[in-house]
C-alpha positions as CSV (number, residue, x, y, z in Angstrom):
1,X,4.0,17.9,10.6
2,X,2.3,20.8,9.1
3,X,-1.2,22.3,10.5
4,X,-3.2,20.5,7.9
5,X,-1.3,17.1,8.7
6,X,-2.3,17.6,12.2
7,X,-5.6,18.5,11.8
8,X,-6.3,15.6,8.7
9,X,-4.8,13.1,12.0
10,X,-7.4,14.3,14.3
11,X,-10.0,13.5,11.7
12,X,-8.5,10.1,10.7
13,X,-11.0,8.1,13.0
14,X,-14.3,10.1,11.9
15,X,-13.1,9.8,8.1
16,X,-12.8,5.9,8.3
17,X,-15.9,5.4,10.3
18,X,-17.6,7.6,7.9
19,X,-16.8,6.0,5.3
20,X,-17.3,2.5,6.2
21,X,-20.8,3.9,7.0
22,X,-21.1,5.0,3.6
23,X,-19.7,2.1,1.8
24,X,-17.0,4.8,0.4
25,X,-13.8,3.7,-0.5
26,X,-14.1,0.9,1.6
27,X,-14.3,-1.8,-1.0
28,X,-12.7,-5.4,-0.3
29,X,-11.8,-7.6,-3.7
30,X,-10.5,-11.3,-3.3
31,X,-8.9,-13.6,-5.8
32,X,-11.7,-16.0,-5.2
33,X,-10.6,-18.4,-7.8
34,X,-7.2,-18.7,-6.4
35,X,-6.4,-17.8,-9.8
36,X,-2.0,-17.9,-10.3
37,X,-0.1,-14.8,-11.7
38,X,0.7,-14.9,-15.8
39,X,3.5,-13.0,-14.6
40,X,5.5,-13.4,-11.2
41,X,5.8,-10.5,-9.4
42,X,9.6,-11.6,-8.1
43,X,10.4,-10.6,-11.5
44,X,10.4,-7.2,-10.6
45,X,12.5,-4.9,-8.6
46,X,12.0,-1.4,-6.7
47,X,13.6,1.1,-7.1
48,X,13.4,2.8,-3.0
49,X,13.9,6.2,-1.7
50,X,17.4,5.8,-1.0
51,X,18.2,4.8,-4.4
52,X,18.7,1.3,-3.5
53,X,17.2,-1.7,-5.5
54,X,15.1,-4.1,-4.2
55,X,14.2,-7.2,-5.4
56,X,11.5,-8.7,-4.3
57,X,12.5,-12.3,-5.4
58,X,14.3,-11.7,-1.7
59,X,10.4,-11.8,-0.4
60,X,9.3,-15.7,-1.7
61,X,8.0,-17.1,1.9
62,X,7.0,-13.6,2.7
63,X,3.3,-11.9,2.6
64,X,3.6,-8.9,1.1
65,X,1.1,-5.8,1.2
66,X,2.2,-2.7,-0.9
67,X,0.5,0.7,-0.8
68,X,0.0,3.4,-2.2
69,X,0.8,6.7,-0.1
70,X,1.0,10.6,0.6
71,X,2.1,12.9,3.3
72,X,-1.0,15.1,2.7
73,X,-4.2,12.9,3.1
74,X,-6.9,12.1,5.0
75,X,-5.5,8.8,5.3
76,X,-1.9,9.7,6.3
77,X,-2.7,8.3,9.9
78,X,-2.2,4.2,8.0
79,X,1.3,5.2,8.2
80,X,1.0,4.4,12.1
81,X,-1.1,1.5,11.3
82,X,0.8,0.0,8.5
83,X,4.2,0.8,10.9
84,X,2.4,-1.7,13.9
85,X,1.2,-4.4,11.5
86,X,4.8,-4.4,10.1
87,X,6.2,-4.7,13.8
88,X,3.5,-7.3,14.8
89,X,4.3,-9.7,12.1
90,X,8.3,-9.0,11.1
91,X,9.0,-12.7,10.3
92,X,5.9,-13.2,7.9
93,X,5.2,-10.1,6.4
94,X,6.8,-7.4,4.6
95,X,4.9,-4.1,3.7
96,X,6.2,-1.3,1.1
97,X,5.3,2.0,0.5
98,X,4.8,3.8,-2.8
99,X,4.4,7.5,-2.2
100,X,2.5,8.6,-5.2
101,X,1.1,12.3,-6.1
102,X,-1.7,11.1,-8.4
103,X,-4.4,12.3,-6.6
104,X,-5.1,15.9,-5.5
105,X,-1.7,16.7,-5.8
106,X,-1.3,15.2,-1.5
107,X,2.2,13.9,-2.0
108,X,4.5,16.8,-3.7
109,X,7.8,16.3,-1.1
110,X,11.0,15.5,-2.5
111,X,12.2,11.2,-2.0
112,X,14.5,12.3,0.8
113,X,11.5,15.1,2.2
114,X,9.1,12.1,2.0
115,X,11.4,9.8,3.8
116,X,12.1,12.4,6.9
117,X,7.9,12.8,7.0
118,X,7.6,8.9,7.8
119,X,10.6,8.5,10.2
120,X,10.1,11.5,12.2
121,X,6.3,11.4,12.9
122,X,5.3,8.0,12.0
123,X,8.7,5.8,12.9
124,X,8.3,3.8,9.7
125,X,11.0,1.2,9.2
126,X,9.4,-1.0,6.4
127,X,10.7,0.1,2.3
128,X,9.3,2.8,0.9
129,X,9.7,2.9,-3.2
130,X,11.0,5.8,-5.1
131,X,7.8,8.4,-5.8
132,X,6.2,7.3,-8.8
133,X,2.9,6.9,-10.2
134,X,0.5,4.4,-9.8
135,X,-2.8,4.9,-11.5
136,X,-3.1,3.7,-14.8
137,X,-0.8,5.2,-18.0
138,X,2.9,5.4,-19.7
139,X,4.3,6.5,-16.3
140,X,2.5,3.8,-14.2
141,X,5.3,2.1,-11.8
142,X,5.7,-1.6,-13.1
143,X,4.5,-3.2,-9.7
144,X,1.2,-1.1,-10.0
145,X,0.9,-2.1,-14.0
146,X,0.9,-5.6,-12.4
147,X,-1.5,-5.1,-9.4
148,X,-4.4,-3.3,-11.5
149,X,-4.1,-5.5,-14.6
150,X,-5.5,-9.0,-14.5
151,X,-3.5,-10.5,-17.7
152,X,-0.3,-10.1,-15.7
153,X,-1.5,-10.6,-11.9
154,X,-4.1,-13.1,-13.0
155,X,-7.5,-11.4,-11.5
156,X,-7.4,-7.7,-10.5
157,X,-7.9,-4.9,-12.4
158,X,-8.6,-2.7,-9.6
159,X,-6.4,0.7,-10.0
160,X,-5.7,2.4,-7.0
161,X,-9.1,4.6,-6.4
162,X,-7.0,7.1,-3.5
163,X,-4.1,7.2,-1.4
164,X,-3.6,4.0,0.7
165,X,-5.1,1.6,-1.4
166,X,-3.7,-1.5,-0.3
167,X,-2.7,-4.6,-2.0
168,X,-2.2,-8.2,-0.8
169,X,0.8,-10.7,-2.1
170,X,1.4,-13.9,-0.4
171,X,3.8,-16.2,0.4
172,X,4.0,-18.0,-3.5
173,X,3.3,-14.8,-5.3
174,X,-0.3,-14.8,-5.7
175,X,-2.0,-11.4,-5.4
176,X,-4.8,-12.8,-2.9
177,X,-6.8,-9.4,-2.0
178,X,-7.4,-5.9,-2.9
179,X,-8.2,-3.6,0.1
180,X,-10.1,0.0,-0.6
181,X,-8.2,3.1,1.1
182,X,-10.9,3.5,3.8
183,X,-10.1,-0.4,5.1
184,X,-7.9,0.1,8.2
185,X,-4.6,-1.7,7.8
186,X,-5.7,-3.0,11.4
187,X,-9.4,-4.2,10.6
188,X,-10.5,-7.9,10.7
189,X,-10.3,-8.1,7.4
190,X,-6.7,-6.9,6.8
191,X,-5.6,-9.0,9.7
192,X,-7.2,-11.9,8.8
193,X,-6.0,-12.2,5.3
194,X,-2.3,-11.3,6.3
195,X,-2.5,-13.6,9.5
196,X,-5.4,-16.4,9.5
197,X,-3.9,-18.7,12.2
């Protein structure tokens, strides 16, 4: 972990409680309609560090959550977050990673340097996708094409708006909620749309 990792993890709290203060970043969007998908997302596959492909038809009974991530960010510390919600809920949810460097250039590792980051000072053990991008364009990955546009996911056109933007799947495919990058992946309202019982 460089110096500026260390110090952006000794921030993390201020930065989240800042901007939940502020109303910055910290938006929640639900699919209030209940509205169905015009396209199933176990259509799709995922291409993942390793070079492995995923698909995530293997994921029908699962909740899945996918974000959006970087190595360099004032939101780096969800890595931890994201690893204990994954370890607290292995048999109903499933959470994957997409590093992306779309914004301020915070994730410019390699797959492989990416991969090392996670393990070694996070222990992440859930997927984490090849590098792509994931705001809106020709390069867009395919999963985020169908997360931020409501004529294939049914409701959202919410684009990623930073690193850590987080996205919610469940258990028949619907994309149920749209969680802003300052929205702990252990607040109430995180845990209570991935776990309601």
């Amino acid at each position: 972990m460089s110096f500026r990792q260390t110090i952006l993890k000794f921030f993390y709290p201020g930065l989240l409680w800042f901007n939940r203060l502020t109303g910055s970043k910290s938006r929640v969007l639900k699919n209030e309609e209940s509205a169905n998908p015009v396209e199933s997302i176990y259509n799709y596959s995922i291409e993942l560090n390793n070079g492995r492909k995923f698909e995530l038809s293997e994921l029908k009974g699962k909740k899945i959550l996918l974000v959006n991530t970087a190595s360099d960010c004032g939101y780096t510390n969800q890595y931890e977050q994201l690893q204990e919600l994954y370890g607290r809920l292995p048999d109903k949810l499933m959470i994957i990673g997409f590093p992306a460097n779309d914004f301020k250039e915070q994730e410019k590792g390699s797959d492989e340097e990416i991969a090392a980051f996670c393990k070694v000072n996070y222990g992440v053990t859930f997927p984490i996708a090849k590098k792509s991008t994931v705001v809106r364009g020709l390069a867009q990955n395919k999963i985020f094409h169908w997360l931020s546009h409501s004529e294939e996911n049914g409701w959202c056109n919410r684009q990623p708006t930073w690193n850590f933007s987080k996205y919610l799947v469940n258990e028949e495919g619907v994309l149920t909620h749209y969680f802003d990058p300052a929205v702990s992946p252990l607040s109430d309202e995180v845990l209570k749309a991935v776990d309601p019982a």
